[in-house]
C-alpha positions as CSV (number, residue, x, y, z in Angstrom):
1,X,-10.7,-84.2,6.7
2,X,-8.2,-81.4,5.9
3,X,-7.2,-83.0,2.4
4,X,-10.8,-83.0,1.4
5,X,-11.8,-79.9,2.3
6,X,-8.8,-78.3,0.5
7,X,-9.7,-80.8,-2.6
8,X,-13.0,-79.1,-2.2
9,X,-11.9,-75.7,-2.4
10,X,-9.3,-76.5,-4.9
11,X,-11.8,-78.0,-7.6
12,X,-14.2,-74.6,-6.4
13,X,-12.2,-72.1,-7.5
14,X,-11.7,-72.6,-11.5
15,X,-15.6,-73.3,-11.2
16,X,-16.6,-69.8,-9.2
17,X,-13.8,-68.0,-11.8
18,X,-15.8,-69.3,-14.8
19,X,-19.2,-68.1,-13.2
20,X,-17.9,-65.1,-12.5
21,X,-16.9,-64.5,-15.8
22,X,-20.2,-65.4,-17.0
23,X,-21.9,-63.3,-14.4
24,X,-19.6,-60.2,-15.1
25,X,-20.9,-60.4,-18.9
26,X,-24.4,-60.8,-17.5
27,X,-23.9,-57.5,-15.6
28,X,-22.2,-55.9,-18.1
29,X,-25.0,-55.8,-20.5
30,X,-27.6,-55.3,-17.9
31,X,-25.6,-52.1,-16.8
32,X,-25.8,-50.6,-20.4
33,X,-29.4,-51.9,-20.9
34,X,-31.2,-53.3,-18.3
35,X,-31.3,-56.2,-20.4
36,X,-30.8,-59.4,-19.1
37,X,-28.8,-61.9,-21.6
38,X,-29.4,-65.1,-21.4
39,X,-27.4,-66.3,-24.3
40,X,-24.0,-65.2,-22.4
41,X,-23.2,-68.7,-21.6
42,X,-23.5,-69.2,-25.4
43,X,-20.0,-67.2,-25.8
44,X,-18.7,-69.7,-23.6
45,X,-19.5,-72.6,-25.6
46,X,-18.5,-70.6,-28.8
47,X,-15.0,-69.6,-27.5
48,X,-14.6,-73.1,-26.5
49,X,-15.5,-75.0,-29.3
50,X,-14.1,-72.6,-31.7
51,X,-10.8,-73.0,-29.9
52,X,-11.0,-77.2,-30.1
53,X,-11.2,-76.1,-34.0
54,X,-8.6,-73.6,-34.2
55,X,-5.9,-74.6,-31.2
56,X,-7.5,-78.4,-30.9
57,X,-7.7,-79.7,-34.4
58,X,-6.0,-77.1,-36.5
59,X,-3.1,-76.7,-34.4
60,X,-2.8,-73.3,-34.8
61,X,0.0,-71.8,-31.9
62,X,-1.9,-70.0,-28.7
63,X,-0.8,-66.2,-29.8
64,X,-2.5,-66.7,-33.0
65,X,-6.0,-69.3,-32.3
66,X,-7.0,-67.1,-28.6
67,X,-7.1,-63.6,-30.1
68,X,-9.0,-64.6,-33.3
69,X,-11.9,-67.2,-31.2
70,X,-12.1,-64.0,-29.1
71,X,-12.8,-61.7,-31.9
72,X,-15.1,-64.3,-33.7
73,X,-17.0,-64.5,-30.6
74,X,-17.4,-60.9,-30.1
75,X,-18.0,-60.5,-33.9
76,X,-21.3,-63.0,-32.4
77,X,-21.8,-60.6,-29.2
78,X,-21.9,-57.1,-31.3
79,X,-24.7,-59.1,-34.1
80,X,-27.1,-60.5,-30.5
81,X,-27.0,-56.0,-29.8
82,X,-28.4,-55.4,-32.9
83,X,-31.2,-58.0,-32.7
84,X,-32.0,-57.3,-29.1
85,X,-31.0,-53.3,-28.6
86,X,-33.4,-50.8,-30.0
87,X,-32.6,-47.3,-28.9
88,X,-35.3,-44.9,-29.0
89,X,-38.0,-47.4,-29.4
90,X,-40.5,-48.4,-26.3
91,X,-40.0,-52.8,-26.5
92,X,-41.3,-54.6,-23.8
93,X,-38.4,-56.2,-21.5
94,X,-40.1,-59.3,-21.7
95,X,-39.6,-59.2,-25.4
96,X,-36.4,-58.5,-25.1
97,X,-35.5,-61.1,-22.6
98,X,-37.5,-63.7,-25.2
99,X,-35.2,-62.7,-28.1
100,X,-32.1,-63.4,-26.1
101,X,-33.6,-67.0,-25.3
102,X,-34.2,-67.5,-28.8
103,X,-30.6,-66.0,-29.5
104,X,-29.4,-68.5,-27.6
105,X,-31.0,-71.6,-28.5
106,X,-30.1,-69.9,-32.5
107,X,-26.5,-70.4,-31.4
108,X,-26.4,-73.6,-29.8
109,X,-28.5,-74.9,-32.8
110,X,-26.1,-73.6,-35.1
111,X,-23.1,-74.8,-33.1
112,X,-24.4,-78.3,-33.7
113,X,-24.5,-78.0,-37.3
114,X,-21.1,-76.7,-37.3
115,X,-19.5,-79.1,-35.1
116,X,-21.9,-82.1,-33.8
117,X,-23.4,-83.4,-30.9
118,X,-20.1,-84.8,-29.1
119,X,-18.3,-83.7,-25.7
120,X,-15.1,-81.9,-26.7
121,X,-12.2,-80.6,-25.3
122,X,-8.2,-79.7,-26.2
123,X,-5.2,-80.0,-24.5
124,X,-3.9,-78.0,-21.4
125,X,-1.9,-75.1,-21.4
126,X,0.6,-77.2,-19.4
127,X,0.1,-80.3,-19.5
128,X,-2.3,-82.7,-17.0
129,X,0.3,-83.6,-14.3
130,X,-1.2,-82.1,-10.8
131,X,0.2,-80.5,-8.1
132,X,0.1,-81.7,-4.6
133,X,-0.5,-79.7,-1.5
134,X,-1.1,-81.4,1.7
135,X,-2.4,-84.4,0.2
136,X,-5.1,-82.6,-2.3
137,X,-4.4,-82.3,-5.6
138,X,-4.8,-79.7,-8.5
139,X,-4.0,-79.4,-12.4
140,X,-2.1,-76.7,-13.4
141,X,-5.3,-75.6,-16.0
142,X,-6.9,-74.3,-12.5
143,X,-4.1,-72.0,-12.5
144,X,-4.6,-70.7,-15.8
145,X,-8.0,-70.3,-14.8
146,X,-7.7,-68.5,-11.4
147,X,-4.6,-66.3,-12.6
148,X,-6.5,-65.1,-16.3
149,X,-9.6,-64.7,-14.4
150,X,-7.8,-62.5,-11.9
151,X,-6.3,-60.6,-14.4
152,X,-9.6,-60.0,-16.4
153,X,-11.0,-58.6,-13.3
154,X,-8.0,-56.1,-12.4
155,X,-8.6,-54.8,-16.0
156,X,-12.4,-54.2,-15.6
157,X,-11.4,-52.7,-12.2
158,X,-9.0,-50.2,-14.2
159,X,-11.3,-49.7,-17.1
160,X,-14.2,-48.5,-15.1
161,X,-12.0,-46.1,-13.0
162,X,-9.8,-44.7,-15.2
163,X,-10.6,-45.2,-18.8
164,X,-12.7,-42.4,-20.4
165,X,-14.9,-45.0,-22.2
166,X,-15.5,-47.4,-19.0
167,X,-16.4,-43.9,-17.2
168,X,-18.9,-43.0,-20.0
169,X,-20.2,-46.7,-19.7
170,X,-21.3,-46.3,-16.5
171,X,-23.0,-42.9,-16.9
172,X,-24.9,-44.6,-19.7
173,X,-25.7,-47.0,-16.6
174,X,-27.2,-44.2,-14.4
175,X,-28.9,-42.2,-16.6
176,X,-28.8,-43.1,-20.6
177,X,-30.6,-39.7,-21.5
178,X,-28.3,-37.5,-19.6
179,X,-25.2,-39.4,-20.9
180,X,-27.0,-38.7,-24.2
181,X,-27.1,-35.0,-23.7
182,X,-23.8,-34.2,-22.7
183,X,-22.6,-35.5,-25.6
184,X,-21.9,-39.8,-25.0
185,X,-22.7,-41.6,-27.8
186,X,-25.0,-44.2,-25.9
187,X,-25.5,-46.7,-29.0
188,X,-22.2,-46.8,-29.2
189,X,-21.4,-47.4,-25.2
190,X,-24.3,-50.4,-25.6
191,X,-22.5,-52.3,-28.5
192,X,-19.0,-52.1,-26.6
193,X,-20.6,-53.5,-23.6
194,X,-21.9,-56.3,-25.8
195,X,-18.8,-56.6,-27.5
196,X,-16.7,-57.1,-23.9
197,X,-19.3,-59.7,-23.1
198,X,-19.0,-61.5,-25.5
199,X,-14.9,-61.3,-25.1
200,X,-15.4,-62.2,-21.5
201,X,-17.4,-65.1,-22.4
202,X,-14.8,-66.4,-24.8
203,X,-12.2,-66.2,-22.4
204,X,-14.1,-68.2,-19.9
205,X,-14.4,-71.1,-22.7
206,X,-10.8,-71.0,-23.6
207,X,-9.1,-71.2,-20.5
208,X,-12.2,-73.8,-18.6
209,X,-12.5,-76.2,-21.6
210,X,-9.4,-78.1,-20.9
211,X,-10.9,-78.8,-17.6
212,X,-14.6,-79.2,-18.0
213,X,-14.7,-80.3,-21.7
214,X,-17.6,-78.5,-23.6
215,X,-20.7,-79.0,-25.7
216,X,-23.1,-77.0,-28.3
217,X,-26.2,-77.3,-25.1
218,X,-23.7,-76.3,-22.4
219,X,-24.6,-72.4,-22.7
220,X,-27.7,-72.0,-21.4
221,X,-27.0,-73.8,-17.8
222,X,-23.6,-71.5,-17.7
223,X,-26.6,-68.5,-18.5
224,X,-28.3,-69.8,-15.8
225,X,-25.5,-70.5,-13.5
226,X,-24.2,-66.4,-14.3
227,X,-27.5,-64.6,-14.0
228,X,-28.0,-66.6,-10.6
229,X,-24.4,-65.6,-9.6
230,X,-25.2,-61.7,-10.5
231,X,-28.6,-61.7,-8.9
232,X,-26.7,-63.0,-5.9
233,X,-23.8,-60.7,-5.5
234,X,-26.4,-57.9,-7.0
235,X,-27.6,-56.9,-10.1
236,X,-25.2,-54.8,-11.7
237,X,-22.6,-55.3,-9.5
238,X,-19.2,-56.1,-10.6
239,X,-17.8,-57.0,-7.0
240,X,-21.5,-58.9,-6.5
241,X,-21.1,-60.5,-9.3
242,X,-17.6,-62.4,-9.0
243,X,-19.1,-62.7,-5.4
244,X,-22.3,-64.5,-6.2
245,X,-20.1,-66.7,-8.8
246,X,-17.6,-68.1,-6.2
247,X,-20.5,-68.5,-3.3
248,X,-22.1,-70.6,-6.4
249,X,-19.2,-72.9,-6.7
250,X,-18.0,-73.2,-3.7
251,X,-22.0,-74.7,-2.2
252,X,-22.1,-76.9,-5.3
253,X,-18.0,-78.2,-4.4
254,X,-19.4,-78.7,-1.0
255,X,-22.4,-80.6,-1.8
256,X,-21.0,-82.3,-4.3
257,X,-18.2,-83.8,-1.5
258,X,-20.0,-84.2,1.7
259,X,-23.8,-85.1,0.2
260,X,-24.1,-86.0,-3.1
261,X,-23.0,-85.0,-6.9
262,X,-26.3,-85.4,-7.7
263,X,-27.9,-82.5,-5.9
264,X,-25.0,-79.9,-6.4
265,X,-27.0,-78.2,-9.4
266,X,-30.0,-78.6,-6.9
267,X,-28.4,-75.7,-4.5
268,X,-28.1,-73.5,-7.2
269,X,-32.1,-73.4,-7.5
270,X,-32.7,-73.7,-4.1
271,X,-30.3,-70.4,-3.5
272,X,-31.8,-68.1,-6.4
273,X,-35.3,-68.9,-5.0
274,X,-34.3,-67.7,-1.7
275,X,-32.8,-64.7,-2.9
276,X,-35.4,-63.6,-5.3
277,X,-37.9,-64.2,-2.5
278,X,-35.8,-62.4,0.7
279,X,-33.1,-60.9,-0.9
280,X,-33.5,-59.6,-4.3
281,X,-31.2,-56.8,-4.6
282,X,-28.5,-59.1,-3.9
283,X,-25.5,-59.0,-1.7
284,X,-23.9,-55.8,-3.5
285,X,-27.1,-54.2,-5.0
286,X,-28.4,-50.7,-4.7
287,X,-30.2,-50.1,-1.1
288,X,-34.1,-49.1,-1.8
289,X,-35.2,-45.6,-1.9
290,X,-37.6,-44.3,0.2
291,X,-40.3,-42.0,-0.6
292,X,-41.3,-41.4,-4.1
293,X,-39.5,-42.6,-7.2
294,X,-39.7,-40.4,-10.5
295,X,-41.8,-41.8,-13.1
296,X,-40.2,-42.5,-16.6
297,X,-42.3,-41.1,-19.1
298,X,-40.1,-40.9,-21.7
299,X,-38.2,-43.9,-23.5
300,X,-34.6,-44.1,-24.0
């Protein structure tokens, strides 16, 4: 009973650190925007495949093939803000939320040209022989995963509190037209939030392909999996959102060992219905305001 439900929480936790990655980028763009970016779990799949290319098949050493499929994937991220971002212009939300569909299924489509239609994946930072703890077992990848993933979130952590441009980020997420008038360049603050989305993303499909193996389709259920993850822990929230992804990951882990494999994607459905219907500010969201709201009359 003990060694499965350590198993359970051992094969959870590289799964909650990839959708919190995912849901981090989600929130990221959605801070800077209010756009919600459903091709984030396309930089997944690009960081991942383009490191099968580069570190897989190529051989090229780790220093060298992570930094470039990061910038190639962010290259990606900073092109989707100027398709989808148009300061100073009033588009529709649902427009842009259509455009970052059709962004995504662009990519994945592409992806399949450039590659094919097989199930990839490259080797382990450190080999495939697991560790044992009371009886459970995990691969030293999940380490890679749970250690990078903690370190990614100790940076955002320090960016947002101390760095001038993560502080100037999050006044454009307050207010964009006061950030505007004293003096923030706000186009600029929404293409660098792009940009470390799209980073974030690439990360995640470096360090989980080794463990999960990867496709050109896998993006959109990983932009799924993250925007339920960030409506969970809250909408904009970078605590809610590595939240929402481990909560994720840890029901599916559960399901998955004491029901059935079959219905783990079921609970993350079942979840995001209940929370869009009860609880849709999330875990870590912004409490309601009373009274009346100011109208926006103006567009950013």
């Amino acid at each position: 009973m003990i060694t499965d439900i350590l198993q359970a929480i051992f094969a959870a936790l590289p799964v909650g650190c990839m959708y919190a990655l995912v849901a981090l980028g989600v929130a990221l763009i959605f801070n800077a925007t209010n756009i919600i970016n459903f091709a984030q779990g396309e930089f997944v799949m690009l960081g991942g495949m383009t490191m099968v290319t580069l570190y897989g098949e190529t051989h090229w050493p780790l220093y060298l093939a992570i930094p470039a499929t990061i910038a190639i994937t962010t290259f990606v991220g900073m092109a989707l803000m100027k398709v989808s971002y148009r300061p100073g212009k009033s588009t529709s939300l649902i427009i842009v939320l259509i455009i970052t569909i059709g962004a995504s299924l662009f990519i994945s489509g592409s992806a399949l040209h450039v590659w094919d239609g097989d199930i990839h994946r490259f080797p382990p930072f450190s080999g495939d022989a697991p560790l044992r703890l009371l009886g459970a077992t995990i691969v030293p990848q999940s380490l890679w995963v749970i250690g990078l993933t903690f370190l990614v979130v100790t940076f955002l952590v320090i960016y947002f509190q101390f760095n001038i441009y993560g502080k100037a980020m999050k006044a454009c997420s307050l207010d964009r037209t006061a950030a505007g008038l004293i003096g923030i360049r706000v186009k600029s603050m929404v293409l660098l939030s792009f940009a470390m989305s799209a980073a974030l993303g690439a990360v995640g499909g470096i360090i989980i392909t080794p463990l999960t193996m990867i496709d050109y389709s896998g993006g959109m259920l990983l932009a799924i999996k993250g925007f339920s993850a960030a409506m969970l822990g809250g909408m904009g929230s970078f605590v809610g959102a590595v939240i929402g992804g481990f909560i994720f990951s840890f029901l599916e882990s559960f399901a998955a060992t004491y029901v059935s494999s079959a219905l783990k994607e079921l609970v993350t459905f079942i979840v995001i219905i209940n929370v869009l219907l009860f609880m849709p500010r999330g875990i870590m969201g912004p409490k309601a305001k009373e009274g009346l709201e100011e109208e926006r009359v103006l567009e950013d």
